[in-house]
N, C-alpha and C positions, 0 to 999 in steps of 0.2 A: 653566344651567351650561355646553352650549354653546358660548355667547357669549364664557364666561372662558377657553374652552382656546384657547392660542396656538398660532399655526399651528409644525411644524416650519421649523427653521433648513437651508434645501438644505447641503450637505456640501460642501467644497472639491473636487473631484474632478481638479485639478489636474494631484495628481502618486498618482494612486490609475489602477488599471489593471481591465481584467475579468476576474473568477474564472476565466471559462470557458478563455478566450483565453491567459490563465495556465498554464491546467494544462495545455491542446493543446501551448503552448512546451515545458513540461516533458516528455511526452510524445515529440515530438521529438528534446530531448535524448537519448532513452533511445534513439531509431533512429537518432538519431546514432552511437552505442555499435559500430552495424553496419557502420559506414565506415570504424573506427580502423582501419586494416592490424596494428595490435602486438596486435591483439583477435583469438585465435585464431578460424578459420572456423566450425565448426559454433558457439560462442560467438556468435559473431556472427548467426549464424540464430538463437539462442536468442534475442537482443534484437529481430529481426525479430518474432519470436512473441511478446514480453513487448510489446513494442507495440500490435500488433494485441488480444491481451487484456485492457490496457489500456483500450482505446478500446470496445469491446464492453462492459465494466464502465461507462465515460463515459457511454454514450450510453445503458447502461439507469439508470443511478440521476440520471447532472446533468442530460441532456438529457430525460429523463422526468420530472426536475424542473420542470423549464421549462415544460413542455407543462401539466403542472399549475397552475402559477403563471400560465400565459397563458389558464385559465380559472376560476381562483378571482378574480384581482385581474388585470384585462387592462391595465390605465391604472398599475398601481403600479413605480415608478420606484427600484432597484439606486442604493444609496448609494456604489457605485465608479465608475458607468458614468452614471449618468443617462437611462439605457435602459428599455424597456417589456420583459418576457417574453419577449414576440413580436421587438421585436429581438436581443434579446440571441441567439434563437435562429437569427436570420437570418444574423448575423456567427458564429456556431460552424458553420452549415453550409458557408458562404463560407470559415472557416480549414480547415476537413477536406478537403474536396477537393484540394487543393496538396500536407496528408500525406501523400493515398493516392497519387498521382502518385510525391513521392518514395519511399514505401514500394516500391511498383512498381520501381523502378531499380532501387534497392539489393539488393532481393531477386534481381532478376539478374544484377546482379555477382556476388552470393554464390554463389546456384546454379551459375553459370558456375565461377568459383574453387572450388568444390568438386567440381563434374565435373574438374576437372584434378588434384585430389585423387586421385580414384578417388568420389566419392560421387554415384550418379544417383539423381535422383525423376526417374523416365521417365515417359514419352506413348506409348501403345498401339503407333503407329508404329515407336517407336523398340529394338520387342522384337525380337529373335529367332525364330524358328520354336520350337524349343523353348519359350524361355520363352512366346511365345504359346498355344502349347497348355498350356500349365501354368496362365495366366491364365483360359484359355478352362476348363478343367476346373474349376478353386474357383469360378468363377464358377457354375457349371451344379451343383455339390455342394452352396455352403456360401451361396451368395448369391443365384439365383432363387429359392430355396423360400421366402424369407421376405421378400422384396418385396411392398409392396399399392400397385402402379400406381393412381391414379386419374384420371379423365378429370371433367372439369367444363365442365358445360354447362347445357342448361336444365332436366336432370332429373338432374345430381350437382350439391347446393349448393357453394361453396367452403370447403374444410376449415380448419380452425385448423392453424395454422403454429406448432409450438412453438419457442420462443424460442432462435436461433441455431442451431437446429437445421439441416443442410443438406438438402436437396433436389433434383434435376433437374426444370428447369423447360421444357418444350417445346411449342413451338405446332404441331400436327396439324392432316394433314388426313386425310380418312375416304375413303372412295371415289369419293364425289360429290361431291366438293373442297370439303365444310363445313370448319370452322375450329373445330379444339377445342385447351383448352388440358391440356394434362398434366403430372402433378407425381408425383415416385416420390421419396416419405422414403427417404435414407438410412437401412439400419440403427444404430439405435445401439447394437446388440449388438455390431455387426462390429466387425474393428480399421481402425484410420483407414488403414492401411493394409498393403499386404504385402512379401516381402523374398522375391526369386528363388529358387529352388534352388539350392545352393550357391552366391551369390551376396550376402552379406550387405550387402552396397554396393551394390547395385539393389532398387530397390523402385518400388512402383507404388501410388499412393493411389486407395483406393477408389473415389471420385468420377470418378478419371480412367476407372477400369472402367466406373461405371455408365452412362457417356457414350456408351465405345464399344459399350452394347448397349444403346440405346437403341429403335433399331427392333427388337431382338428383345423387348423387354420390353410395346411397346403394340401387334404383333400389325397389326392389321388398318389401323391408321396409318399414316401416313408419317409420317414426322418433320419439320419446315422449319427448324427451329432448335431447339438446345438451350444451357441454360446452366447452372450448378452457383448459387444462390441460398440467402440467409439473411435471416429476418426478425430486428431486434430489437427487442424490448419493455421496456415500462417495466417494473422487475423490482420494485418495491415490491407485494407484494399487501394491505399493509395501510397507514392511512394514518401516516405519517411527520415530524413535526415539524423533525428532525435535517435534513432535505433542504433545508430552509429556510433553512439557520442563517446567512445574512446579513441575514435580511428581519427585525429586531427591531421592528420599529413593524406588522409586519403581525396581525391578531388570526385564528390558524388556526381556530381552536373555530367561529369565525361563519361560518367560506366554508366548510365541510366540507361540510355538505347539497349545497351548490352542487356541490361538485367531486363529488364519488358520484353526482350526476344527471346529471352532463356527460362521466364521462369512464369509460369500461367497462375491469374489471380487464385491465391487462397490455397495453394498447392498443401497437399497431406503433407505433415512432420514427425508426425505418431499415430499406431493403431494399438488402442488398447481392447483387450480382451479378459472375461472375467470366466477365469479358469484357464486351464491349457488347454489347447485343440491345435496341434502345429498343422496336420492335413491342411483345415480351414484356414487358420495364419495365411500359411506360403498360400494357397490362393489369391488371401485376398490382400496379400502384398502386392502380389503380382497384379493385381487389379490397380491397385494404386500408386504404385511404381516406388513400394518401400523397402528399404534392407531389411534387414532379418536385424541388427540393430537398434530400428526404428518401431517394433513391434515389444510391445512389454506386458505382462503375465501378472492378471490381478485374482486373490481370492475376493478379495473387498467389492461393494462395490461400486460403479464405474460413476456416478451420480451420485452426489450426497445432498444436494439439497435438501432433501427432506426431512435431513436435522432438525433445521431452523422451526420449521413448523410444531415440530414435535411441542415445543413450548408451548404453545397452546393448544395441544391435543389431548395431553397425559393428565391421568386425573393429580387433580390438586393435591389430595392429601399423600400422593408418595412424589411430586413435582416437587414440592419444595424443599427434600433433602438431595435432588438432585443433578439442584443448579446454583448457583452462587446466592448470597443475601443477598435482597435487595439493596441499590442505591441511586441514591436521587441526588443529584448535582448541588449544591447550596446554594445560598445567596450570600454573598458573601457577605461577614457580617461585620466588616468597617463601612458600608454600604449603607447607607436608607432608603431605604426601596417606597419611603411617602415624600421623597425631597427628589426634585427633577435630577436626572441624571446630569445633565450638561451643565447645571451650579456644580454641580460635586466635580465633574470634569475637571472645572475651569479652575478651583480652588487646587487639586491635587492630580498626579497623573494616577489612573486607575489601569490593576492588573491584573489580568483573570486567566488560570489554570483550569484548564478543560481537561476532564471530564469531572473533576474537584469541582470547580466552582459552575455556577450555572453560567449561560451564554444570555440569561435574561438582561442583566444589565446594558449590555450589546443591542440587542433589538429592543429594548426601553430609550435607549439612543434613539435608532432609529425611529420609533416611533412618535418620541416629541419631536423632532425634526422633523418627518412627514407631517406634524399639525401645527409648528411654530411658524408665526406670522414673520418670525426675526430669521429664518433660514430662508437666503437665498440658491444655495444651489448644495447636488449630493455629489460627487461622484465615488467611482468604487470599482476594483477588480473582480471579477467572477472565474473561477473555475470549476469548479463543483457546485450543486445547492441540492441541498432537500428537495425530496420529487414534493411536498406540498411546503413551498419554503417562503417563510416567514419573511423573510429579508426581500425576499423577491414584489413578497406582496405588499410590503412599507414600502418599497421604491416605487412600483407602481402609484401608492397614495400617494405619495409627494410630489412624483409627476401629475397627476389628477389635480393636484391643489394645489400647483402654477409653480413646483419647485424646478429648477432648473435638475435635470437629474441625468449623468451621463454616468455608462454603464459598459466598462472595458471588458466584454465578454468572450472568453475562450472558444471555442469552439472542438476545436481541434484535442479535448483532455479525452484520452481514451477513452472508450467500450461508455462515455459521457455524452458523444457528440449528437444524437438527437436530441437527449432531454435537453442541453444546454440551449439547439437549436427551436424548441419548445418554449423555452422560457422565455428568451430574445426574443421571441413575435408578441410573445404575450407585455412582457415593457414592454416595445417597443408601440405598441398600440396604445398602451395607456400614454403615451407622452415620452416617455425615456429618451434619451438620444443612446441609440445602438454602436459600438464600435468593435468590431469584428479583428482582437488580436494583430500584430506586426509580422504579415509578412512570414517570412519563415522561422520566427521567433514566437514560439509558443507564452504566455503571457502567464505567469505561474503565481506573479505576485499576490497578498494578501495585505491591502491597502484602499481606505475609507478617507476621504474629506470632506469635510461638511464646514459650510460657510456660512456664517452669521453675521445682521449687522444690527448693532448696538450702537445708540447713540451718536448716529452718525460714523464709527468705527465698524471696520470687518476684524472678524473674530474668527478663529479656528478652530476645529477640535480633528484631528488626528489616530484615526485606528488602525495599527498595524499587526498583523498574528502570523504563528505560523503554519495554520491549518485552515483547510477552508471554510466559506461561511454558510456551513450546513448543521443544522439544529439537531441532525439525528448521528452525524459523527461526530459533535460534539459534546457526545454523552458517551464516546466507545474511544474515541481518540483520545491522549494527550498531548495537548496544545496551549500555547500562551497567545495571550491576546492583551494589547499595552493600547490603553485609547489617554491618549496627551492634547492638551494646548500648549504644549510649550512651540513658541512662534519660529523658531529655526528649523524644526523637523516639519511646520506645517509650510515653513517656506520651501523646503525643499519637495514636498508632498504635492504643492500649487504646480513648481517646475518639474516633476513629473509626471503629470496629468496633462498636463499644456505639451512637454516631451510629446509623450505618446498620440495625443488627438491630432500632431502634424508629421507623425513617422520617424520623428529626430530620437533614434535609440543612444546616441552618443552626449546626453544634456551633463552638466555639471550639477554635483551635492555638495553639498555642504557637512552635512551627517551622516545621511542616508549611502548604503553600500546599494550600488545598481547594477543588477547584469544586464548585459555582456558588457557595459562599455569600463565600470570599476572595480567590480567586486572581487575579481580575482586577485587585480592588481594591488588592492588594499589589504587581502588576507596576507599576503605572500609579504607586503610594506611589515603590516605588526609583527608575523614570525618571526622576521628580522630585526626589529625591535627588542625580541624575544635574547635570540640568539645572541647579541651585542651582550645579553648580561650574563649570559654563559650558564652557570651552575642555578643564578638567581631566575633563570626565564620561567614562564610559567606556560603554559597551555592547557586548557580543555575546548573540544570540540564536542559537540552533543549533534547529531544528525540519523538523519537513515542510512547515510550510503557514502561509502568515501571512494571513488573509482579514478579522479582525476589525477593525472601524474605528476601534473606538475607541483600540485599540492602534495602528494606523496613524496617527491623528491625533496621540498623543501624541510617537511616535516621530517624526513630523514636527518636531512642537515641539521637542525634543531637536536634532534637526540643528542648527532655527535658534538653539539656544542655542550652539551651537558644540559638542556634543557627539559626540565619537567614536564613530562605530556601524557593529559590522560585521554584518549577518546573513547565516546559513550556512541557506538553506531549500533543498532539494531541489526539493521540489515546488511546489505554488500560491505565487507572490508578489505582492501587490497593490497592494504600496506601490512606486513608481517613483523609484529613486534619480538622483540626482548634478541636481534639478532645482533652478537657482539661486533659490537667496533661500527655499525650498519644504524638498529632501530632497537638499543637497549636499552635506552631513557623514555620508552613508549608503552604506555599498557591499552589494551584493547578489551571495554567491558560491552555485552551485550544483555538488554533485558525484552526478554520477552514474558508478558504475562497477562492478566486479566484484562487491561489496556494493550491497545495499539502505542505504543511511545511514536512518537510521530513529530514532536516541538523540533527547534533548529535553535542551539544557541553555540555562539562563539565566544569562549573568552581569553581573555592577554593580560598578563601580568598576576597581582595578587593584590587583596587588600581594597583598600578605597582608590588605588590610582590603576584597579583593575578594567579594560576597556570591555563591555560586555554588550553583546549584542543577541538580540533575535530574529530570526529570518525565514522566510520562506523555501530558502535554497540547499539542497544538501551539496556535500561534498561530490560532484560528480559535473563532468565536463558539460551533460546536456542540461545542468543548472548555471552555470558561473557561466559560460559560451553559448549557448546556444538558447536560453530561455530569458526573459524579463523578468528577474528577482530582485527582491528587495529586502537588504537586512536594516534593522533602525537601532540604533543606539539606545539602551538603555541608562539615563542617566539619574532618576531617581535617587536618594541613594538609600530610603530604608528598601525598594524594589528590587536597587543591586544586591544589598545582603543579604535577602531572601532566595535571591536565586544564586548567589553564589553557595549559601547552607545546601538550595538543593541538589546540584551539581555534587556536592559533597555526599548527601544523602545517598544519590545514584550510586557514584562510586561504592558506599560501604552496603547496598545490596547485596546481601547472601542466599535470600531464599529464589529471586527468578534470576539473577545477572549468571552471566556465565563469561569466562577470561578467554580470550584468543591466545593460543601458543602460538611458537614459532613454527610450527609445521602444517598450522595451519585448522587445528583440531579445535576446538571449545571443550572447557571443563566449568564444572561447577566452581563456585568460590569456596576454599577454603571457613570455615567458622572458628575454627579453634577455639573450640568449645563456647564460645560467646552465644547470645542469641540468638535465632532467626532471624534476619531484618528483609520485609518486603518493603521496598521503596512504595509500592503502590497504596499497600493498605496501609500504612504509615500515614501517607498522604490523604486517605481516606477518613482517614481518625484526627488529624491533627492540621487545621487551617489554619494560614498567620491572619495577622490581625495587624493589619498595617493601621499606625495612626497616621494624623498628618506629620509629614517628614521635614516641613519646614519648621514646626513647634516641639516636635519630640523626634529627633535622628534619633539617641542610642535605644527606643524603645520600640522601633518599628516594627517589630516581627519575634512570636516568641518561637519562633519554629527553630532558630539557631539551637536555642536551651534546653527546647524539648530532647532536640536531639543527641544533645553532648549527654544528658542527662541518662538516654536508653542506654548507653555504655560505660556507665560510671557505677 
């Protein structure tokens, strides 16, 4: 049998690019965010910190991928790159270093421009007498009692270093000039830092304290150097298939012994350290079994959390030049917010843009169906919620209040899976029926059914988004949320819910695209659709992340059919546009800015015989393979024209989009002397105003006009 299997076909890798190398650019992008001067200052420190948390996220799940991968399959060879494991991780350590460089600058601009503000993160030095003795007392109150200094040597082993946890790491010497090394955990009780005495605008990070008492803390030491350090680890503790999701030819089941024998939970993948001390480095490499590679050099530093809080720290009157205007989500105002939401449903399909429009109309759903005597039953996907989440707590009622209410809860959504597992007992106590994800298919969908009966009929109402159903990234994310009675999406919404509650991942739609068992199959159907009309085809894709090859390959072929393609990816891109004869009929725009762009839409063709859809799934193999997504048809059609103006809006961003070249670089958009245009704040200023579509089609939305009009 052997004999008869043909070898694989290598993959053009032409005009394809690396995942990893991809996402660093994106990455980038977002501390790019920290340079715009129009990007108020503490805003701009907050994109410092989204970075760096970014990157700590990277390097425990991509780059603890890698590590994996380069001891399950050492020789197996990346359908974009043509690379080994082991290389692929040579070039991401080669692309980090140059971040952390730039990261370093930037961060002192900012800090700089914010001391001229009024805002210090001081250095011990730079206190007072008072305030020094004010440091010096909380120190001696609230911070020596609960330090455990350790020394390591030949009778203290070396301790586990918890994952990004911070540290003081110092090399001692004892009285007879031996050589020890010392390590004092940060508490993680404490706060990351403190705020002077009547001084709300001076503060002092803990780290920075425990630096300056470091000869008080080891006593009979000397100290020779010290430095503030953090390990990171692979954050998988269980093994992960999704980690994989470009390696489709690789067979996981068979290497797993392997890797469980080779490679110990949570193993180090970087040690960062804040300043140079190589002595201490190659130590404590060699403690943790790292190259000299794996060990990276920060002035910045190693913990940013303590951004976030700042917002509520710094006094008001220099706070609010140094954070963005306020904004509060709308209601959106073709909407009546005294007339029951589920008439307005059932008369029109309603469509709400997050972080624009507010998420109330959504849980005003929810909540006249958790008290309507006419709902018999909810059900709904979960994979994220608000840690006090509203959605969670109307389900709860409607179970309480005899609703039939079934609850397809993820479990498994990363650095998520306690809270989710949190939630689940809490339904599931009140009445809920719990259903705990498929298997090794992660359950990503964002999909609502709610059943009514009227008049002796059952009635449906239908919500499908493409972000999750959390109240507090619904005001940072943008996302589209489409809640319909139209009876063919909720038929097909019945047979997926009945799908899933019996394990059947392979059910048939009507409308609705489903992974794994259609949705690839039906993107790749329209492209070809596309491609049949040659010069006339149309494309835009809107997503996070375009990684999957086959979809690369096809959209390839689409170029060279002379097909129009715009895609709007934020994050991962792998396909490399404008390459002649390759992927020249492709533009690749990226926006990053005061929103997460986070929505999913697909569209085909142009015009009103345009096929558009929104989804939960991005471009990438562990959505369309390996996860339970759901795209739904938008057929509306004053809804289609509104989202097809703002696909259009996205594209002519100038002020945050930025172009993918063919080598793989991002630039800014040209302006040619035309205006500014942020697609965000645009959005900001200017809501449509859908009427009803069955009584007024050409007056559905004046957002088209406004638009055309800022260019005229």
């Amino acid at each position: 049998m052997a004999e008869n299997v043909k070898p694989l076909t290598p993959r053009d890798i032409s005009y394809t690019q690396h995942r990893e190398l991809s996402w660093l650019k994106f990455n980038q992008r977002v501390l790019e965010e920290a340079t715009d001067e129009s990007v108020p200052l503490l805003e701009r420190l907050k994109f410092i910190s989204i970075f760096t948390s970014n990157l700590d996220e990277f390097f425990m799940v991509r780059v603890g991928s890698l590590f994996d991968l380069s001891v399950m399959t050492p020789d197996a060879i990346d359908n974009k790159t043509g690379q080994t494991p082991m290389q692929q991780l040579d070039a991401v350590f080669e692309a980090v270093t140059p971040l952390i460089e730039m990261k370093d600058n930037i961060y002192r601009q900012v800090s700089d421009a914010l001391r001229e503000a009024g805002i210090f993160d001081l250095q011990m030095d730079e206190l007072t007498k008072q305030e020094c003795k004010f440091v010096e007392k909380y120190y001696r109150d609230f911070v020596q009692p609960i330090l455990s200094p350790q020394i390591i040597d030949t009778l203290h082993p070396f301790p586990h270093l918890p994952n990004k946890a911070l540290h003081i790491a110092s090399l001692l010497h004892d009285k007879n000039g031996r050589s020890s090394l010392g390590l004092i955990p940060v508490p993680a009780s404490l706060p990351t830092h403190i705020h002077l005495p009547d001084q709300p605008d001076r503060f002092v990070r803990i780290e920075t304290i425990l630096l300056a008492y470091v000869s008080d803390i080891f006593g009979i030491y000397t100290p020779q150097s010290s430095n503030v350090i953090a390990v990171t680890r692979n954050a998988d503790i269980s093994f992960d298939e999704e980690k994989f999701d470009d390696d489709e030819d690789l067979d996981y089941r068979h290497h797993m012994s392997k890797l469980l024998k080779k490679r110990a939970r949570l193993a180090p993948v970087r040690l960062e350290m804040q300043g140079e001390n190589h002595e201490l480095s190659l130590l404590l490499s060699q403690r943790l079994q790292l190259e000299k590679k794996q060990v990276f050099y920060s002035s910045c530093p190693l913990e940013m959390r303590y951004v976030f809080s700042l917002y509520s720290q710094i006094s008001p009157h220099l706070l609010w030049n140094l954070i963005y205007p306020g904004y509060t989500p709308k209601y959106p105002s073709f909407l009546d917010p005294s007339l029951s939401m589920t008439s307005q449903i059932m008369q029109r399909d309603i469509f709400l843009h997050y972080p624009y429009d507010s998420m109330s109309p959504f849980l005003q759903l929810l909540k006249e169906s958790a008290a309507c005597s006419d709902v018999l039953s909810i059900k709904i996907t979960i994979y994220r919620l608000a840690l006090n989440s509203i959605v969670a707590q109307q389900l709860c009622i409607a179970a309480e209040n005899g609703k039939d209410v079934t609850v397809l809860i993820e479990l498994r959504a990363r650095f998520d899976e306690a809270h989710n597992i949190s939630w689940a007992e809490r339904m599931e106590q009140a009445g809920c029926r719990i259903i705990y994800g498929m298997g090794g298919f992660k359950c990503h969908s964002k999909l609502c059914l709610i059943t009514r009966k009227e008049k002796g009929q059952l009635k449906y109402i239908t919500q499908v988004g493409t972000g999750n159903y959390n109240e507090k990234t619904s005001e940072l994310y943008s996302d589209f949320s489409l809640m319909t009675a139209n009876e063919a999406i909720s038929q097909d919404a019945i047979a997926f819910f009945q799908n899933m509650l019996i394990g059947n991942l392979n059910g048939n739609y009507e409308h609705l695209l489903v992974s794994p068992v259609s949705m690839k199959a039906s993107l790749i159907r329209f492209m070809d659709e596309e491609i049949r009309k040659g010069e006339g085809g149309r494309i835009i894709i809107k997503a996070n992340s375009l990684t999957e090859r086959d979809i690369i390959d096809k959209l390839a072929q689409a170029s060279q059919a002379g097909v129009n393609i715009d895609l709007i990816l934020r994050g991962i891109c792998c396909i490399r546009p404008g390459i002649i004869g390759k992927t020249d009929q492709i533009t690749v725009t990226s926006i990053v800015g005061r929103f997460l762009e986070h929505a999913r839409v697909y569209c085909f063709g142009t015009g009103e015989d345009a096929k558009l859809y929104i989804s939960s799934a991005d471009m990438m193999t562990r959505n369309i393979i390996r996860r339970v997504e759901v795209a739904c048809p938008v057929l509306d059609p004053a809804i289609k024209e509104w989202l097809l103006s703002f696909l259009d809006l996205q594209l002519k961003d100038t002020a945050k989009a930025r172009m993918l070249l063919p080598d793989g670089n991002y630039v800014k958009k040209e302006t040619f002397n035309a205006p500014l245009l942020d697609s965000q704040q645009w959005l900001m200023e200017h809501r449509p105003v859908f009427a009803n579509s069955n009584a007024l089609p050409k007056k559905s939305s004046s957002l088209w006009l406004r638009f055309k009009q800022f260019f005229q």
